[in-house]
DSSP file (Angstrom, degrees, kcal/mol; ACC not computed):
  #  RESIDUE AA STRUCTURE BP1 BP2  ACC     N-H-->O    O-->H-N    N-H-->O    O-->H-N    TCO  KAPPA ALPHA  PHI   PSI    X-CA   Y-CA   Z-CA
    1    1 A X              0   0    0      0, 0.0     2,-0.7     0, 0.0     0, 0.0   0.000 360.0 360.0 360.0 134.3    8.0   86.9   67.7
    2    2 A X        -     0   0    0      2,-0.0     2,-0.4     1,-0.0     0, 0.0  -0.833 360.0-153.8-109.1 118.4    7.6   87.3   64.1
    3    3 A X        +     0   0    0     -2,-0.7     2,-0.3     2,-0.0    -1,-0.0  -0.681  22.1 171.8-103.8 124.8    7.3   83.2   62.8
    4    4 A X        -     0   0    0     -2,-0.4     2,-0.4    74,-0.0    74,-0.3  -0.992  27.3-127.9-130.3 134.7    8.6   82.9   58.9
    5    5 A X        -     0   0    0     -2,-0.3    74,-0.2    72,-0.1    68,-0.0  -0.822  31.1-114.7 -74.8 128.4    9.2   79.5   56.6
    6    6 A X  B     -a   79   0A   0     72,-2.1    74,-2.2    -2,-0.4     2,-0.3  -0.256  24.3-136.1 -60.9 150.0   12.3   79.3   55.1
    7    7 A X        +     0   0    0     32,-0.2    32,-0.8    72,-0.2     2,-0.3  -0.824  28.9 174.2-114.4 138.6   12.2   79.4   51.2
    8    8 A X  B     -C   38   0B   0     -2,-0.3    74,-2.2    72,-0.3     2,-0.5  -0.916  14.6-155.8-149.9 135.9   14.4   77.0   49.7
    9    9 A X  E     -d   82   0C   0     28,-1.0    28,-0.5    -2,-0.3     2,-0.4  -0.902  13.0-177.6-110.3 145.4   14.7   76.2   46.1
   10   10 A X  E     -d   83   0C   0     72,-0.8    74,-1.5    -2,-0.5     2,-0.6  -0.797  18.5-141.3-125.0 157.3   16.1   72.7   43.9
   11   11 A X  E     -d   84   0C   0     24,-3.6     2,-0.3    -2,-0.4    24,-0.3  -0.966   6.3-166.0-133.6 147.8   16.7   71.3   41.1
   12   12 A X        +     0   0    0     72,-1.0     2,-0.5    -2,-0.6    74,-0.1  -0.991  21.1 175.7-113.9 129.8   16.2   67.9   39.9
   13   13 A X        -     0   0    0     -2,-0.3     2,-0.3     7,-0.3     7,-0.2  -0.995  14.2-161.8-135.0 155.2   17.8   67.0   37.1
   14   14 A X        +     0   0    0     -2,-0.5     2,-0.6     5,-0.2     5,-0.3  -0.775  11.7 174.5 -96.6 129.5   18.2   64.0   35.1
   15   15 A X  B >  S-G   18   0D   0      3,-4.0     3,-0.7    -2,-0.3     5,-0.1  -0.910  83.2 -16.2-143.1 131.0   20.6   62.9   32.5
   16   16 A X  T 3  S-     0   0    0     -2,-0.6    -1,-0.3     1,-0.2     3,-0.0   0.900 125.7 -67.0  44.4  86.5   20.5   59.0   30.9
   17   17 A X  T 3  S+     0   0    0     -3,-0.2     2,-0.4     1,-0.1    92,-0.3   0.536 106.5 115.6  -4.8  60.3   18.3   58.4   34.3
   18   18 A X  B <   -G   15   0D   0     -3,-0.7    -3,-4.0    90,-0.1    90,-0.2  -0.951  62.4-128.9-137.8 171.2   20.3   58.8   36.9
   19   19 A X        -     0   0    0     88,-1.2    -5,-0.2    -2,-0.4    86,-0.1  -0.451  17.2-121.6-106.3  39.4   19.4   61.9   39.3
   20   20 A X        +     0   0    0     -7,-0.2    15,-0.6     1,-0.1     2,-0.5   0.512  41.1 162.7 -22.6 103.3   22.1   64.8   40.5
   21   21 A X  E     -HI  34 105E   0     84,-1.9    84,-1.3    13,-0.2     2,-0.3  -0.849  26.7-141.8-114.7 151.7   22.3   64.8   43.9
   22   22 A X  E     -HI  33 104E   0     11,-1.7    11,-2.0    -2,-0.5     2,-0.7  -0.757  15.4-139.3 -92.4 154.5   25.4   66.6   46.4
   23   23 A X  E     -HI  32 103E   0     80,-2.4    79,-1.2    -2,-0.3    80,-1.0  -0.925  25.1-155.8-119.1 122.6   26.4   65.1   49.1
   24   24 A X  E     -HI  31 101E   0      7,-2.6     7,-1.4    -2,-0.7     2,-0.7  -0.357  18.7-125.9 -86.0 148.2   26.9   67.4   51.8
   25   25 A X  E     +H   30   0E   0     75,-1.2     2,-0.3     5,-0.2     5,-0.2  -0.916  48.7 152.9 -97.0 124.6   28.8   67.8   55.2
   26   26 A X  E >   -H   29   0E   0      3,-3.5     3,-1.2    -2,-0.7    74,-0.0  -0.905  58.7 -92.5-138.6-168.4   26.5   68.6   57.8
   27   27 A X  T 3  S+     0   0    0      1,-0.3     3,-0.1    -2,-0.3    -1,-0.1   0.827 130.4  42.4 -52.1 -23.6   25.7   68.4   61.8
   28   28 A X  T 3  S-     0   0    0      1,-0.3     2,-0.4     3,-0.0    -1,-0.3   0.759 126.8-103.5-103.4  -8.4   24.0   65.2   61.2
   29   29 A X  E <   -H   26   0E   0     -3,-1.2    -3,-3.5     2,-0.1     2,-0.7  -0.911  67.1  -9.9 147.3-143.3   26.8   63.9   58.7
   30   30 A X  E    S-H   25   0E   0     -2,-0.4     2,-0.4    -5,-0.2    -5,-0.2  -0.781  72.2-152.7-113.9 123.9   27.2   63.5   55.4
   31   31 A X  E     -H   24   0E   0     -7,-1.4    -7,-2.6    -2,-0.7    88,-0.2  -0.902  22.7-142.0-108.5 113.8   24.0   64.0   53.2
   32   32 A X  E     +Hj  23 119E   0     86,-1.8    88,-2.5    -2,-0.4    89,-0.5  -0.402  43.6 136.7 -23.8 109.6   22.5   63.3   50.4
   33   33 A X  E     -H   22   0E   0    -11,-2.0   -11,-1.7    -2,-0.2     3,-0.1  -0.904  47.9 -98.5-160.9 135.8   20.4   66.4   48.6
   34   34 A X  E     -H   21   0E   0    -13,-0.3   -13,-0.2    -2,-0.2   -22,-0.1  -0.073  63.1 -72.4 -20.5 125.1   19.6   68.0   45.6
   35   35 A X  S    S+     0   0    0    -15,-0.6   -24,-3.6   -24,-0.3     2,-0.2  -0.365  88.8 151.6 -31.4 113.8   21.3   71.4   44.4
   36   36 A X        +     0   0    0     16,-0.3     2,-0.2   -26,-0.2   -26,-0.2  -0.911  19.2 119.4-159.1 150.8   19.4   73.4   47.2
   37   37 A X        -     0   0    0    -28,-0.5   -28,-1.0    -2,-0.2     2,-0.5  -0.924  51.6 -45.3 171.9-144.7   19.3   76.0   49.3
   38   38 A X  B     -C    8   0B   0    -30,-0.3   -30,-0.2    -2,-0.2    14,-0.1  -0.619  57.6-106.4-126.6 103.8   17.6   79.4   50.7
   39   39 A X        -     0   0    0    -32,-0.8     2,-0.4    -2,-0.5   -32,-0.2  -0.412  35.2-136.6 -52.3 139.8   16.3   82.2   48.4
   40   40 A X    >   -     0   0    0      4,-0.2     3,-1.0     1,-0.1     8,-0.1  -0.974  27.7 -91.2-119.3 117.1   18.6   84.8   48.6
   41   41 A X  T 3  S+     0   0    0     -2,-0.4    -1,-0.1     1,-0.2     3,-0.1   0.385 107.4  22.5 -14.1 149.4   17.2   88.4   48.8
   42   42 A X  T 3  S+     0   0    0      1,-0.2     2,-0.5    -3,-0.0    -1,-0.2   0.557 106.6 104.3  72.6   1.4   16.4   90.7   45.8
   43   43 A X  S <  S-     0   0    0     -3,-1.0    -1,-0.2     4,-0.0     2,-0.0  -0.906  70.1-118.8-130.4 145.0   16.2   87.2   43.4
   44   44 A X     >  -     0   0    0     -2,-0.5     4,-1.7     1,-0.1     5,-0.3  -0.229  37.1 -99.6 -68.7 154.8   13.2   85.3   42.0
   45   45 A X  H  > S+     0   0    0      1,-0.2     4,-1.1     2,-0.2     5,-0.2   0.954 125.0  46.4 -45.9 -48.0   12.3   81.6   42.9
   46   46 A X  H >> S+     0   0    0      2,-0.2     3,-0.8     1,-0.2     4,-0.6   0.958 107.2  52.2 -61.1 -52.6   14.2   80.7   39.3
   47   47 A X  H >> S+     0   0    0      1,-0.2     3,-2.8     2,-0.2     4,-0.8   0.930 111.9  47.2 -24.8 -78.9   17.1   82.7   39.6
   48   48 A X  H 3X S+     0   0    0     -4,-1.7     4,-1.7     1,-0.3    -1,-0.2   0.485 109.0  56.1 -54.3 -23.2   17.8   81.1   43.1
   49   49 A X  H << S+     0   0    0     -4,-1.1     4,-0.4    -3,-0.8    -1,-0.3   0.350 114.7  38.4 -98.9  -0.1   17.2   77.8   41.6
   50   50 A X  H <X S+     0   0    0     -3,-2.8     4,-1.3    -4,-0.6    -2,-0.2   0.803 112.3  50.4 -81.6 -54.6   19.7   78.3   39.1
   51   51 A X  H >X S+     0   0    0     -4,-0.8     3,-3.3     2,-0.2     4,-1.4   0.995 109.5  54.6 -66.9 -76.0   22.1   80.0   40.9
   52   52 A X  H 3X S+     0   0    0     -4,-1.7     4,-1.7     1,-0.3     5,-0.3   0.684 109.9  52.7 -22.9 -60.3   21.8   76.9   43.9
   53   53 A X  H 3>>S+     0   0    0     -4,-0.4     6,-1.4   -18,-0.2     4,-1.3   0.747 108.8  46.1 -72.6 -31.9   22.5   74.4   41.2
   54   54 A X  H <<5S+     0   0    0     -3,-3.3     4,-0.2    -4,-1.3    -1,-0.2   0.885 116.8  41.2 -68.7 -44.5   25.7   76.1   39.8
   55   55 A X  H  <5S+     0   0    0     -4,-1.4    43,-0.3     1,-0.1    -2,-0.2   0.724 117.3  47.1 -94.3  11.3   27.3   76.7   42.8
   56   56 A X  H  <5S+     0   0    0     -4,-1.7    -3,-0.2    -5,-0.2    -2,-0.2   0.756 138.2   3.8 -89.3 -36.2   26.4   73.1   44.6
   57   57 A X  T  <5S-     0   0    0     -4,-1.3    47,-0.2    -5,-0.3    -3,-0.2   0.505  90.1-115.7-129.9  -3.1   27.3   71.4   41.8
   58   58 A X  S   <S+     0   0    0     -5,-0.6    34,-2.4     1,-0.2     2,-0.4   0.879  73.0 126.5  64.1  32.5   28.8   73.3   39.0
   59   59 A X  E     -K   91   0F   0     -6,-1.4     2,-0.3    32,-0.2    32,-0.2  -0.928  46.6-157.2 -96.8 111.3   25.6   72.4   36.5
   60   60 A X  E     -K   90   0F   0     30,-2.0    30,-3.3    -2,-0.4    29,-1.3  -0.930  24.0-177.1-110.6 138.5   24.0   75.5   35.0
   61   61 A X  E     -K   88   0F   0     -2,-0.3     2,-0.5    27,-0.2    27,-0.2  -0.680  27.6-122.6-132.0 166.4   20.5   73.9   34.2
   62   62 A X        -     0   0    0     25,-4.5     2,-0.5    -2,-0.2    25,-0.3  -0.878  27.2-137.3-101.2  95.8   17.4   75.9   32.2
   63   63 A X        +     0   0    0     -2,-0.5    23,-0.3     1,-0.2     3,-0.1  -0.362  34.5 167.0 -59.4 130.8   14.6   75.7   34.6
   64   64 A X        +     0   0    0     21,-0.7    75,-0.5    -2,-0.5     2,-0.3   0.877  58.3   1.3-103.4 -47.9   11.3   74.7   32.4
   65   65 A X  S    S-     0   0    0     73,-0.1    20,-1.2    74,-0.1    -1,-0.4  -0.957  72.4-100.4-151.5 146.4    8.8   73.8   34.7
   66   66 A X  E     -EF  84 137C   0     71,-1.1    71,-2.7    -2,-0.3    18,-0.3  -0.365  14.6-166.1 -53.8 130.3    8.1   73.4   38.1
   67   67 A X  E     -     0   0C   0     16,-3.3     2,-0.2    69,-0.3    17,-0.2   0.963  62.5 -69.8-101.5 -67.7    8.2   69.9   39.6
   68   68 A X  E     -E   83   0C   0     15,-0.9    15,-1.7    68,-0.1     2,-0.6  -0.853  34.9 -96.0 170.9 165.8    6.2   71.1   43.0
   69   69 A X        -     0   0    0     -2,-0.2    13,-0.2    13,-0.2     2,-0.2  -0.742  36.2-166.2-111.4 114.6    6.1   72.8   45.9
   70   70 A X        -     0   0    0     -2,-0.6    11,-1.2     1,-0.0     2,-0.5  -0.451  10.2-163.4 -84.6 151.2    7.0   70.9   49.5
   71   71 A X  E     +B   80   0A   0      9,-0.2     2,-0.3    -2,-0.2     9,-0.2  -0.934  11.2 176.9-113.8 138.9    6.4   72.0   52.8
   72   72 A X  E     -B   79   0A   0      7,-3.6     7,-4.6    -2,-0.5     2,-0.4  -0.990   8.9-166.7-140.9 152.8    8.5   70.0   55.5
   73   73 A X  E     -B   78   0A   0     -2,-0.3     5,-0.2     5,-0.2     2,-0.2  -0.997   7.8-169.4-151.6 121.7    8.1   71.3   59.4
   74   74 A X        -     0   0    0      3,-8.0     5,-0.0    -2,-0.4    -2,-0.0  -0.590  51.9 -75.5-106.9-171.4   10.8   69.8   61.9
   75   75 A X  S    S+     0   0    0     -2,-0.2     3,-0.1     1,-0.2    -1,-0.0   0.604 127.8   6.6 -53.8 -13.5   10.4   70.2   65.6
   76   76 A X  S    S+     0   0    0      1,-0.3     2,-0.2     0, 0.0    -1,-0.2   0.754 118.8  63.2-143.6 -13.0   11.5   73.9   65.3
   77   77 A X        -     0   0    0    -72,-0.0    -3,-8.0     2,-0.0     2,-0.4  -0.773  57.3-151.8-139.9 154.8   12.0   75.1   61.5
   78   78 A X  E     - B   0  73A   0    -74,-0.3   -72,-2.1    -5,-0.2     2,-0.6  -0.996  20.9-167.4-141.6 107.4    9.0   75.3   58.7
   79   79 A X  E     -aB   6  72A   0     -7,-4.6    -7,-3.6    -2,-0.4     2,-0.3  -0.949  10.5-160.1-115.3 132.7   11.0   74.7   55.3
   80   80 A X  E     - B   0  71A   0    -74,-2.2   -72,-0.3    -2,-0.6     2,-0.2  -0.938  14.9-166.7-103.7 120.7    8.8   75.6   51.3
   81   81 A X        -     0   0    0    -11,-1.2     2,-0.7    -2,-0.3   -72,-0.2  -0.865  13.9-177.8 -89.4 127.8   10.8   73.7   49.0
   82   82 A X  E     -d    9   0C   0    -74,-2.2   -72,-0.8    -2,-0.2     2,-0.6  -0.758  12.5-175.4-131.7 107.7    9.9   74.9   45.4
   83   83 A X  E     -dE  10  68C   0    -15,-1.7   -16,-3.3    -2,-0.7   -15,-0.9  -0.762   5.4-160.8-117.4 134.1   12.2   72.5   43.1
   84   84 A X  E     -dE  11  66C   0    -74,-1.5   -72,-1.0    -2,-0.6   -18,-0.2  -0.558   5.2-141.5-109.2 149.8   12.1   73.1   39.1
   85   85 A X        +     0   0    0    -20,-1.2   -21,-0.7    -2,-0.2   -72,-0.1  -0.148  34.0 135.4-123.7-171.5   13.2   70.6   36.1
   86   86 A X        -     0   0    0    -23,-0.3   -23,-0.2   -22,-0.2   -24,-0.1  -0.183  49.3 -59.7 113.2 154.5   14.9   71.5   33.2
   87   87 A X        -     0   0    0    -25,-0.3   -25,-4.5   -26,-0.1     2,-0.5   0.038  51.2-119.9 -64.1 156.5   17.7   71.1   30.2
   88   88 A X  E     -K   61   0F   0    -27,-0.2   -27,-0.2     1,-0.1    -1,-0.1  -0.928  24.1-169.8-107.2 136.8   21.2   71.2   31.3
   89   89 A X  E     -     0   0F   0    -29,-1.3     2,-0.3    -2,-0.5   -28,-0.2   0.766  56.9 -41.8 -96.9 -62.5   23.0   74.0   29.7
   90   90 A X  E     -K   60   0F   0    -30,-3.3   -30,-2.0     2,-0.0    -1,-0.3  -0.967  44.8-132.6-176.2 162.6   26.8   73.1   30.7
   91   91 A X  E     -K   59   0F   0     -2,-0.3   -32,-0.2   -32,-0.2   -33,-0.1  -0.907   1.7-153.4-145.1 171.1   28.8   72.1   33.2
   92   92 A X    >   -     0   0    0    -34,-2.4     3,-2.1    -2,-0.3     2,-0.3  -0.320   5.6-173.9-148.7  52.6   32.0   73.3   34.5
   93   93 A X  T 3  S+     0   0    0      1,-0.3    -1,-0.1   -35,-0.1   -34,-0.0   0.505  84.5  62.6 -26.0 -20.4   34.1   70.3   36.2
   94   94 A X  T 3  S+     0   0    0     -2,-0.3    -1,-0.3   -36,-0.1     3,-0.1   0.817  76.3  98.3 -96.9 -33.6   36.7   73.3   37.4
   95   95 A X  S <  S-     0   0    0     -3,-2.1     2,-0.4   -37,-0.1    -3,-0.1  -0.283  79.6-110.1 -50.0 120.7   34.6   75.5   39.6
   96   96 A X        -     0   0    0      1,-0.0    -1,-0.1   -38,-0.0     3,-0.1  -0.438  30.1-122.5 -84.9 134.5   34.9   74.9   43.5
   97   97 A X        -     0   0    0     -2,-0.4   -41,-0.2     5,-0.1     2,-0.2   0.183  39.9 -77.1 -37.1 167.8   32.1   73.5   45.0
   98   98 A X    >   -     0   0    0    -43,-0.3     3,-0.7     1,-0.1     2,-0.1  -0.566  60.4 -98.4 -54.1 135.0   30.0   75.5   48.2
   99   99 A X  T 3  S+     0   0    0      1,-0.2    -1,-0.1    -2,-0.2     3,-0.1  -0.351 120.0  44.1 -50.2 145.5   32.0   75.1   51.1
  100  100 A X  T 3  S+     0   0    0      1,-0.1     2,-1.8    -2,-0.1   -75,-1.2  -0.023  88.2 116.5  84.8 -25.9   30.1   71.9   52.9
  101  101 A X  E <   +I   24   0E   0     -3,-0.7   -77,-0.3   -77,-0.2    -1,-0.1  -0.616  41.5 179.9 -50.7  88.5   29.9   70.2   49.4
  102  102 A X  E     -     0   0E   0     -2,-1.8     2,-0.2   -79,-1.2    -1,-0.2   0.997  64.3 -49.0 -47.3 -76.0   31.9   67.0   49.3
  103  103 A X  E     -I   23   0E   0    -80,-1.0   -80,-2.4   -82,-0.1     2,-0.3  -0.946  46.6-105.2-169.7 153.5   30.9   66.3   45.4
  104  104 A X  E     +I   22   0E   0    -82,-0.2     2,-0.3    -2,-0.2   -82,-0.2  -0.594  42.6 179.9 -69.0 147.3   28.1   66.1   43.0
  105  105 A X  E     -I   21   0E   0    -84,-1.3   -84,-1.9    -2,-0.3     2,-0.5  -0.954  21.4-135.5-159.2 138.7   27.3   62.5   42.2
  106  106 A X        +     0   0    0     -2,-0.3     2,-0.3   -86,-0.2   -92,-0.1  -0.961  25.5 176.3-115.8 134.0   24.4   60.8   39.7
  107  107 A X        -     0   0    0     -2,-0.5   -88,-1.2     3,-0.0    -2,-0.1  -0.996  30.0-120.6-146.0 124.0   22.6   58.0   41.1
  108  108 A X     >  -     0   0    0     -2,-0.3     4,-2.5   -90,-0.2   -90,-0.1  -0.043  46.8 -99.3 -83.1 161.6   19.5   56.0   39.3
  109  109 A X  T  4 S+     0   0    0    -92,-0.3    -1,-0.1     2,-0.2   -91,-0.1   0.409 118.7  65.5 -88.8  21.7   16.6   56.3   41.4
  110  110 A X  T  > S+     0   0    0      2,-0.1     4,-1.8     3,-0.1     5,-0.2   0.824 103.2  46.6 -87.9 -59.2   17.1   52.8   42.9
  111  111 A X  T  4 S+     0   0    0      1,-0.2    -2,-0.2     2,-0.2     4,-0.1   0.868 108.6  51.8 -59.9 -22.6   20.2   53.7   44.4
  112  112 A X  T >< S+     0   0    0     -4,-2.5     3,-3.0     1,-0.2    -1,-0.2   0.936 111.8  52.4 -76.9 -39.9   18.9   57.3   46.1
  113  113 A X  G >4 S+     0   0    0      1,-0.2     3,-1.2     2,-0.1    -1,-0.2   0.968 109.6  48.1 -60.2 -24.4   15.9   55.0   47.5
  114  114 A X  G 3< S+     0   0    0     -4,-1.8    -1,-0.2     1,-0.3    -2,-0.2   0.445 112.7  51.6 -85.2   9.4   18.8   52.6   49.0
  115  115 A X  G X  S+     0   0    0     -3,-3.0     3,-0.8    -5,-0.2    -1,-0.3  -0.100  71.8 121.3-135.3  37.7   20.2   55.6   50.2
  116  116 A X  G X  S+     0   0    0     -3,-1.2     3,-1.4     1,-0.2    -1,-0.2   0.924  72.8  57.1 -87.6 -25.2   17.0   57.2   52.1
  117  117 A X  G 3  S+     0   0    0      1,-0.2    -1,-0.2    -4,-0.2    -2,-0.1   0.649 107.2  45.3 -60.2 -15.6   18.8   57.4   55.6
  118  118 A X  G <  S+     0   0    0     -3,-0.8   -86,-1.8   -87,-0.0    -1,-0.2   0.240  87.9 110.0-104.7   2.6   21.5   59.5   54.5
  119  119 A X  B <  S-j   32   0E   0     -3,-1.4   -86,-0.2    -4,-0.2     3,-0.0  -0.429  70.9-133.1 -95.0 155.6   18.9   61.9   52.4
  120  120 A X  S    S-     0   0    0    -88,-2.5    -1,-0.2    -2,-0.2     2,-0.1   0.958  82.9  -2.6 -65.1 -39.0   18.7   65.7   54.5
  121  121 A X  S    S-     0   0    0    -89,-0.5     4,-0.1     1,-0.1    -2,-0.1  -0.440  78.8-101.1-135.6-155.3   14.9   65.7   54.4
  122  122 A X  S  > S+     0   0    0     -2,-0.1     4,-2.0     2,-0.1     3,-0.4   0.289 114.3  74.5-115.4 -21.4   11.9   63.6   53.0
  123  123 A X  H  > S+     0   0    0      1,-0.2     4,-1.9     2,-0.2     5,-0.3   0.967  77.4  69.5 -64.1 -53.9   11.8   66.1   50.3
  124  124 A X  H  > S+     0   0    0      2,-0.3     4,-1.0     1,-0.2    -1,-0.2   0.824 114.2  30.0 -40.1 -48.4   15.1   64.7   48.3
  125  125 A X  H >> S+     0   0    0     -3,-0.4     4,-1.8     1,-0.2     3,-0.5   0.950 112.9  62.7 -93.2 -34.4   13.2   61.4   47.3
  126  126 A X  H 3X S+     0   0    0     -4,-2.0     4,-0.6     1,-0.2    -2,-0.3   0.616 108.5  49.3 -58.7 -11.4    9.4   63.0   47.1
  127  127 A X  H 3X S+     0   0    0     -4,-1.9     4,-2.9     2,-0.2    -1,-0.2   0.890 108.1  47.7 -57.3 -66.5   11.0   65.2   44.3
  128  128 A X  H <X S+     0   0    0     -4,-1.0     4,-3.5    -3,-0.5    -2,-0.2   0.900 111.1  50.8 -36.8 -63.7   12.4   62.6   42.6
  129  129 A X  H >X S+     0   0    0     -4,-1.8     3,-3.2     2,-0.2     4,-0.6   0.735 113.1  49.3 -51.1-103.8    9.0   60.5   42.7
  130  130 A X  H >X>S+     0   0    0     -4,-0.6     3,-5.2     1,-0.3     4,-1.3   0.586 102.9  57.8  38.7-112.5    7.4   63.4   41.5
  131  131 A X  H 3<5S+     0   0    0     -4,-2.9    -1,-0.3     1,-0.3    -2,-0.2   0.579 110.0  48.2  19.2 -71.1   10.0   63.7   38.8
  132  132 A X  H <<5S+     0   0    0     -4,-3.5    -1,-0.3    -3,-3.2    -2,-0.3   0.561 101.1  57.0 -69.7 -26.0    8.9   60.0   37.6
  133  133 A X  H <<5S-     0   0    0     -3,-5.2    -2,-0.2    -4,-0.6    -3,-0.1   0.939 118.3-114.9 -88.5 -38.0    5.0   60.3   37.5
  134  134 A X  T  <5 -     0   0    0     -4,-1.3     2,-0.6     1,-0.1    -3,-0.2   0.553  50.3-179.6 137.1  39.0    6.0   63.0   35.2
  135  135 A X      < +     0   0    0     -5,-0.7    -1,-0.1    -6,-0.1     2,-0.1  -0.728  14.3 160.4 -91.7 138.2    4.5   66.0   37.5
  136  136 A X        -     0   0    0     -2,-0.6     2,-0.7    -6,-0.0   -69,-0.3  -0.627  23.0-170.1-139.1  72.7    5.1   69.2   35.8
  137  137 A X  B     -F   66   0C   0    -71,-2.7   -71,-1.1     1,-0.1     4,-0.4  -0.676  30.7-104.7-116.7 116.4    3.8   72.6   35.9
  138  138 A X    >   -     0   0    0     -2,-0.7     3,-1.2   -73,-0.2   -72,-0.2   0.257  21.6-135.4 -24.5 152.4    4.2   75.6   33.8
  139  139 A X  T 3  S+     0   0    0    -75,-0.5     3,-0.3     1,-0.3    -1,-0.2   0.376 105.3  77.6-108.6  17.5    6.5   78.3   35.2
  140  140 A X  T 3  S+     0   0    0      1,-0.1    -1,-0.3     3,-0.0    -2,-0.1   0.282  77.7  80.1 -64.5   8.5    3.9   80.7   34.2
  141  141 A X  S <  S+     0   0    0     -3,-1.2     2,-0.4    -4,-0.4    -2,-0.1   0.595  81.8  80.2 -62.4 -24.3    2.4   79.1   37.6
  142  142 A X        -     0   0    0     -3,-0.3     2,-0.6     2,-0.0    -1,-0.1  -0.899  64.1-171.7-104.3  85.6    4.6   81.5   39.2
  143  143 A X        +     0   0    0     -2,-0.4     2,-0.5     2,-0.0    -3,-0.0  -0.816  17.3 172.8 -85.7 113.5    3.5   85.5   39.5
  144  144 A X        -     0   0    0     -2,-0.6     2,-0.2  -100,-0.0  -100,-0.1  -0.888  11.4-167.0-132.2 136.3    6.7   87.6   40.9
  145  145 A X        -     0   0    0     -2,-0.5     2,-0.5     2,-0.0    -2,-0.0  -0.383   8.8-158.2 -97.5 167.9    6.7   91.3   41.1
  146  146 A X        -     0   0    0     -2,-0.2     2,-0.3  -102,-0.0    -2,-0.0  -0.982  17.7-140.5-135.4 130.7    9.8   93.6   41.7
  147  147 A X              0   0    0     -2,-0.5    -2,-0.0     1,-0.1     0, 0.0  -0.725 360.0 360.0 -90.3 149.0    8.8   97.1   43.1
  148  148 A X              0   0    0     -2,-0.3    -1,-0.1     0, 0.0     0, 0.0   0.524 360.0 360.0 -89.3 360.0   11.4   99.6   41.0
């Protein structure tokens, strides 16, 4: 058996300090998370973190710099979160959400702590925190090669 971590990329973004998070339907209910999700073949960590944010919440953001990269390991699954900051570009209030979305929602980072039982992973507020001591790291940090 060949054992692989799932790649997952987010964005946090901010606007007049409140936080974009989705809230999601899933097996364990309805969740609180960042624009996330699973690198998708043939696309770079930024791409993916772009992409994830447009269609979870129907923000196209500029990623600038990389916030940091988590590892979270559950009883059976080994998940690398690599979640990226950056200006918001536009938004598009008519575009339907990913199926499982409920709605994008902005929430100050008191209320996402009040809300840490309902968050998917541990990751969702350590981002955030992160976010707020002001960790940042160039996205020349980042090497990716493409074979032609």
């Amino acid at each position: 058996m060949i054992w692989k971590p799932n790649t997952t990329v987010a964005a946090v973004l901010e606007l007049d300090g409140k936080f974009l998070l989705v809230e999601e339907n899933t097996s364990q209910g309805d969740l609180f998370n960042q624009p996330a999700g699973h690198l998708e073949p043939g696309e770079s960590l930024v791409e993916g973190a772009i992409r994830e944010a447009l269609e979870e919440s129907a923000y196209t953001f500029e990623p600038k710099t990389l916030i940091g990269i988590y590892q979270w390991r559950t009883q059976n699954t080994t998940y690398l979160r690599f979640a990226f900051t950056g200006p918001i570009l536009s938004h598009d209030p008519q575009r339907k959400l990913d199926t499982g979305i409920i709605r994008a929602i902005w929430l100050s980072p008191d209320e996402i702590r009040a809300e840490k039982n309902r968050h998917r992973s541990p990751m969702v507020c350590q981002c955030i925190e992160d976010y707020l001591d002001g960790r940042r790291y160039p996205l020349d940090i980042i090497t990716h090669w493409e074979d032609a």
